[in-house]
Every structure is written in structure tokens, then in C-alpha cells.
N, C-alpha and C positions, 0 to 999 in steps of 0.2 A: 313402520308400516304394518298395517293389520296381517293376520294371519291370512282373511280371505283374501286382502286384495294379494298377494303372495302367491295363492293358490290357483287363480285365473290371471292370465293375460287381458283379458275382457274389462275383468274386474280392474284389474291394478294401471290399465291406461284411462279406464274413468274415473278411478281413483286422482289420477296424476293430471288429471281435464278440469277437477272439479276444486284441485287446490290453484291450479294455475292460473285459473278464470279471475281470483282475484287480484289476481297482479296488476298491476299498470302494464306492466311491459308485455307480459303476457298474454291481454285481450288483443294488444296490438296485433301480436305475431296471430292470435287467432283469427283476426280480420281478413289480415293476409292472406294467413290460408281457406278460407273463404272462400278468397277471390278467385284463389286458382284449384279450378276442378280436380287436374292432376295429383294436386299434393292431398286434397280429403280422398280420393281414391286410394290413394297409395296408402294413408293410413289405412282406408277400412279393410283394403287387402292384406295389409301385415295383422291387421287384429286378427281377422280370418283364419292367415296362416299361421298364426300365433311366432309368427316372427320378431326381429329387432325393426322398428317400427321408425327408432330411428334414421335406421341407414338409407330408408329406403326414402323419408323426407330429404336427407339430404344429395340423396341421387337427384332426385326432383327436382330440386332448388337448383342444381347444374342447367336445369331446364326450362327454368319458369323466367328469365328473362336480369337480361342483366343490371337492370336499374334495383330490381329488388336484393340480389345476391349478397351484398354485403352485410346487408341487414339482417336478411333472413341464416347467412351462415353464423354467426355469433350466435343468434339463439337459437341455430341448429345445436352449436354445440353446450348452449345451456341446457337442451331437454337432454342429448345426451349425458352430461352430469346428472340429472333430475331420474334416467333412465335406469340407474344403476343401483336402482334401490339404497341410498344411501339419505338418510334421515336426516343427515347434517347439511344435505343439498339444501333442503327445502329452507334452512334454518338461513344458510348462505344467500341465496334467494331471495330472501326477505329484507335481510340486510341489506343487500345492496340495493334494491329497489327503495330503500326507506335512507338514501345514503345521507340524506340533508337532518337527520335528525342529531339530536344534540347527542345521542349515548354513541359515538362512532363512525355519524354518519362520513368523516373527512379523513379519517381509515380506510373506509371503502372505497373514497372515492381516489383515495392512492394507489391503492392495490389496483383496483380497476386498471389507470393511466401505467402504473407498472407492468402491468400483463398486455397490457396492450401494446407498449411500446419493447420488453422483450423478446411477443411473439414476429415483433415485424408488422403489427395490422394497422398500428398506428403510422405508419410512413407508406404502406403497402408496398414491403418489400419483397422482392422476387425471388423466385423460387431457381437454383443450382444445381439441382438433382437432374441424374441424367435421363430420367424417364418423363422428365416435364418440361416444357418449350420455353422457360425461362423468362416467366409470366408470374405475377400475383394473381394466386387462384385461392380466393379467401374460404372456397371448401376442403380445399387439401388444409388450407392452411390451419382452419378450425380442427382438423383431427391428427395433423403433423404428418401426412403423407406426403412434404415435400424436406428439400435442406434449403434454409433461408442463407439468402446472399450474404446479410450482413445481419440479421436479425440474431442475437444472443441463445435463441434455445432454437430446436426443432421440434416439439415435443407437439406443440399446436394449443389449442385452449383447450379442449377440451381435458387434458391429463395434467396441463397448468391450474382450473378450477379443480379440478384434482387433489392435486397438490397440497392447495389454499383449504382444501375444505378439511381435508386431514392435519393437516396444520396447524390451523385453527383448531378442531376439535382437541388435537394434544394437549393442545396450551389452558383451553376452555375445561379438560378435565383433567387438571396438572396430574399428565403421564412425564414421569422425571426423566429426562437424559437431554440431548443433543440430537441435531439434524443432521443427514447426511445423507452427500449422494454419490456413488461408485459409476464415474462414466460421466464427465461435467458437458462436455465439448468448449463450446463457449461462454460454458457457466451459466446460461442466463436463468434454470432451475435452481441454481443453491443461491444466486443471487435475488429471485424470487423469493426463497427463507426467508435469506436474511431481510429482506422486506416487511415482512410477514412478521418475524421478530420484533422488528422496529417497529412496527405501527399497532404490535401489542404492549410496545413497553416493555420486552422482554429483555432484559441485560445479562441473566447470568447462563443464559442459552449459547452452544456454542454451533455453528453450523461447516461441519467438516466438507471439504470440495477435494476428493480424492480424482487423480488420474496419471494416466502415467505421460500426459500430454505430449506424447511420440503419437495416437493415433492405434490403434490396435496392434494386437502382436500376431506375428504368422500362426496358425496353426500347428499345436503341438498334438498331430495324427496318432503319436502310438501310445499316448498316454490320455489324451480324449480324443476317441475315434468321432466321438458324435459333430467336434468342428472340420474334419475332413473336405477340404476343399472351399471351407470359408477364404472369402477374396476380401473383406473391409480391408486388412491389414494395406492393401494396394489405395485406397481413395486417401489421396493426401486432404480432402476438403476434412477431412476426420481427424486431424492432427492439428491440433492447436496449442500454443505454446504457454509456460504458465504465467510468463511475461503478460501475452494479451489476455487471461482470463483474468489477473490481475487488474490490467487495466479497465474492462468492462466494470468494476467491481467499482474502481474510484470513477466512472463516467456516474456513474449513480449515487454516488456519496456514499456507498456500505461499505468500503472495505476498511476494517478495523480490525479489532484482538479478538473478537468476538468469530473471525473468517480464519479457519485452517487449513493450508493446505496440506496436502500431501501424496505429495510425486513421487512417481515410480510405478513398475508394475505391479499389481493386485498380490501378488503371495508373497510380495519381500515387503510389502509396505502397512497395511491391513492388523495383521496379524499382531503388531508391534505399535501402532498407534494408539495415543493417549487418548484412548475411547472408556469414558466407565459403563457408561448408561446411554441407550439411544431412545427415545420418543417415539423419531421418522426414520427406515432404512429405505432409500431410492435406490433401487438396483437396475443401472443403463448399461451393461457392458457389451449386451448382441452374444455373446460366444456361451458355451457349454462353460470353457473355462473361466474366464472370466467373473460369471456369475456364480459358480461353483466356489471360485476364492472366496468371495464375497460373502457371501452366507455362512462356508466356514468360517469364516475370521470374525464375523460383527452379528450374525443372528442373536446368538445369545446372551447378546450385551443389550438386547430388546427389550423395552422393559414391558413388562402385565400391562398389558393396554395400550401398547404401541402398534405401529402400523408398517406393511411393507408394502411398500410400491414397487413391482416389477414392469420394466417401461417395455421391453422385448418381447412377452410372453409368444409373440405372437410367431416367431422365429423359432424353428423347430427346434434349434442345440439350447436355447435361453430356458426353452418350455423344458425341455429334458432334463435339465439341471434343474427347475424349481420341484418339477414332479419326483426325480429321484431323490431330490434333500427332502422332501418333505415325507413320501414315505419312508426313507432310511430313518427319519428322526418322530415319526408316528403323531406329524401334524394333521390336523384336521380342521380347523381353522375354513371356514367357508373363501373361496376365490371369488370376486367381483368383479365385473369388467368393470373399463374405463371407455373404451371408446375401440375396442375390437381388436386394438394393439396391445394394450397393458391391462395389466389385474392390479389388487390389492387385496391385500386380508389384512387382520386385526389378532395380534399378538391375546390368546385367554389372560382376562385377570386372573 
């Protein structure tokens, strides 16, 4: 993205109107919002207040009426990907709008059916969190603000296209190592990888599925004050066994030599696993500690042009560990959101 569109908010959503417009899918959703006065408001008032433009369509869309909702959340959380200034959205985008073509097009149209059916949107499964009425609510679902009953991630699409787009971009700029993610639950993020691997033809990629699949660990207070009075370690919905993430793995035909796991808690296991080189580091752990291990053990097995996804940032002991590793270690590496929950940056060549 250019320098100006960078420079205005004004600039970089007309920017983002004017690639979008050719989309197929894209006029659609523009007709939509057309229709409904609320949601052109509500952009023109976040251009205004030079706000996140997205969030505030997708409040909207909570509003505009339930026949349209499903629709319009999915490619809520396309523009949020598209929103995040990241150059390989547009690329992603494209592709899969173009999915019937012969360079790919039945690549995309897997990944598609795989995200869709990991996040739960394909069944429209219900949401288990005890702040939600235990409903499919395809707006939380699109940004992961709920925990799926039965659906393999919580992460939502939005940080799922994520995922897929940094993914892709590793492999499209062969950055050498391995995927990996710290914090599986039900796996359905690293079984997304290895998706992702497979429909690139990727064989000598290996995608590591670390947890300690007990479900968080208490609070250790006197040695990181900053998780002080953290409760996960209480939600048993958080504890899943490596037995059943295993099994998710064969529900899908991926689980092969190419899937590693490795159980146990973060500083006895990390630090010692057969990691040379990484690609992708997903870091899901919630806690100070947790994400703390994590970074010590595998950042710098990163390689030049890899990428780090932190899914928690948004949780003050998770943010406090990235912010503290990274000035202790004198990163500077620009942070991107994802969707208000998670960041990413890109490892300097």
C-alpha cells in the first residue's frame, strides 16, 4: 500500500473501496450496504472519526436484520483482514474470488470448506462461553469472541484468514522452517496448517501442535506478578486431551509424520523440541507466562522473513510479555492487528 494511502484514513478506505469494487463478491456486499442507511452512516462516521471502520460495520450488522447476518458477517470479517493493511490480503482476495480457475482455483475452494467447517460456520455451531446465550452468533463467531461447542478452533475467521494469508505468503516466499502453534485447544489452527501445507504441495514442512493438554496452569504469582489472579486455569471447556486433538486431525485426513506433537507444559517442553527453523510462530497461551516461555524457547529459531502471530494480545499479562520481550530484545518490527484481539509482525530479512 502506497505511502499516501498509509498517511490518511480518508485516503486508505478509498483506497480499499476502489480495489474492492472489482470484486464480484465485493459489489455485492456493496449493494448491501446501500441498502441499509445505518451501515453507510456508520462508515462515514468512523472515516470522520478516523476510527476502525470495521468494528463498527460489524456492530451494525448485529442490527440490520437477521436474514442478511450471515452473509454480511463473513465478509465482515473479510474487510477486516483487507483492514489491516496487509498486501497479501488483497492477493488472497483475489484468489479466492477467482477460485474456479485452473492455477489453484480447487485449493481455495478447500481451504475455503476447511475454515469453514473448523470454525463451526459450516454447521452453525453454538457458542459455550459463559457470556453468550448459547446461540450461533455468526458476528462473534466471525471475530472469535465466543468458545464453539463442538467446532475445532475459537480463534473466528477473521485471525483464521490470518493465519492462511501469512501461510501462504511463507511458503509463496520460501521463508525456510516449520509451523507452529503454542496453545492448540482443539487444534483446529494447526490443523488448518497442515491444510494449508497440503493444498500447497508442501511435504518437507513440518507443523508442530505444542500443549500441555491439562488446560492452563495456576498462576505462578511470585515469579510473574503480572498473571496474579488469572482464573483460565479453572474452565475445564480449556482442557482438551491429546487423544482428541489427535482425533480431529484424522476426522480430516491430516494427521501424518509431517504433525508433532508435543505435550507438556511450555518450559519443560519448548526449549528441547526438535525445532531448527520456524516460518510461522502462533503464540495462543493467554498468560504473561506462558507466552513469556514461548518466545524464550522458539523466537529465535525465526527465520529472516518469518512471522509471529500473537492471538491474546488483547489480554493485558499476554500484551505485557510481548511488549517486555520485545524491548528487552530491541524489536522493532511494526505490530498489525488482526481483528482487535491478535497482532502480527514479520521477523527483518
Amino acid at each position: 500500500m502506497s505511502a499516501d494511502c498509509e498517511s490518511s484514513p480518508v485516503n486508505r478506505n478509498s483506497f480499499l473501496i476502489r480495489i474492492v469494487r472489482r470484486l464480484p463478491i465485493a459489489r455485492q456486499l456493496l449493494r448491501l450496504l446501500e441498502q441499509q442507511a445505518e451501515l453507510t452512516l456508520a462508515i462515514r462516521a468512523a472515516r470522520e472519526a478516523e476510527t476502525n471502520h470495521t468494528d463498527l460495520i460489524l456492530t451494525k450488522i448485529a442490527e440490520a436484520g437477521q436474514a442478511q447476518i450471515p452473509q454480511l458477517a463473513i465478509m465482515g470479517a473479510n474487510l477486516t483482514a483487507l483492514a489491516t493493511r496487509q498486501d497479501e490480503a488483497f492477493r488472497a482476495m483475489r484468489n479466492r474470488l477467482t477460485a474456479f480457475s485452473a492455477a489453484g482455483g480447487g485449493a481455495d475452494l478447500y481451504l475455503d470448506l476447511l475454515e469453514a467447517a473448523l470454525t463451526g460456520s459450516l454447521n452453525q455451531d453454538v457458542s459455550q462461553a459463559p457470556w453468550t446465550k448459547g446461540v450461533h452468533d455468526p458476528v462473534r463467531r466471525a471475530i472469535g469472541h465466543d468458545w464453539p461447542a463442538s467446532a475445532e478452533t475459537m480463534i473466528g475467521t477473521a485471525r483464521m484468514r490470518n493465519l492462511r494469508m501469512l501461510a501462504q505468503r511463507a511458503i509463496a516466499e520460501n521463508v525456510p522452517g516449520d509451523f507452529i502453534e503454542t496453545g492448540v485447544w482443539r487444534g483446529g489452527a494447526c490443523i488448518y496448517m497442515r491444510g494449508i501445507l497440503a493444498a500447497a504441495g508442501q511435504t518437507s514442512r513440518r507443523v508442530f501442535v505444542a500443549d500441555s493438554f491439562q488446560g492452563l496452569p495456576p498462576p505462578d504469582e511470585a515469579s510473574y506478578p503480572a498473571d496474579a489472579g488469572d482464573q483460565h486455569y479453572k474452565f475445564e471447556q480449556l482442557a482438551i486431551t491429546r487423544e482428541a486433538v489427535e482425533q480431529n486431525f484424522r476426522r480430516y485426513q491430516l494427521l501424518d509424520e509431517q504433525v508433532v506433537f508435543l505435550e507438556g507444559w511450555f518450559k519443560d517442553t519448548l526449549h528441547k523440541a526438535p525445532i531448527e527453523q520456524l516460518a510461522l510462530l502462533r503464540l495462543d497461551g493467554d498468560m504473561y507466562e506462558s507466552t513469556m516461555d514461548a518466545l524464550d524457547a522458539l523466537y529465535a529459531k525465526v527465520s529472516p522473513g518469518g512471522f509471529v502471530i500473537v492471538d491474546d494480545y488483547v489480554l493485558k499479562p499476554c500484551a505485557q510479555a510481548i511488549n517486555d520481550f520485545r524491548e528487552k530484545h530491541g524489536i522493532t518490527s511494526p505490530m498489525h492487528e488482526v481483528d482487535r484481539s491478535a497482532i502480527w509482525w514479520q521477523v527483518p530479512a
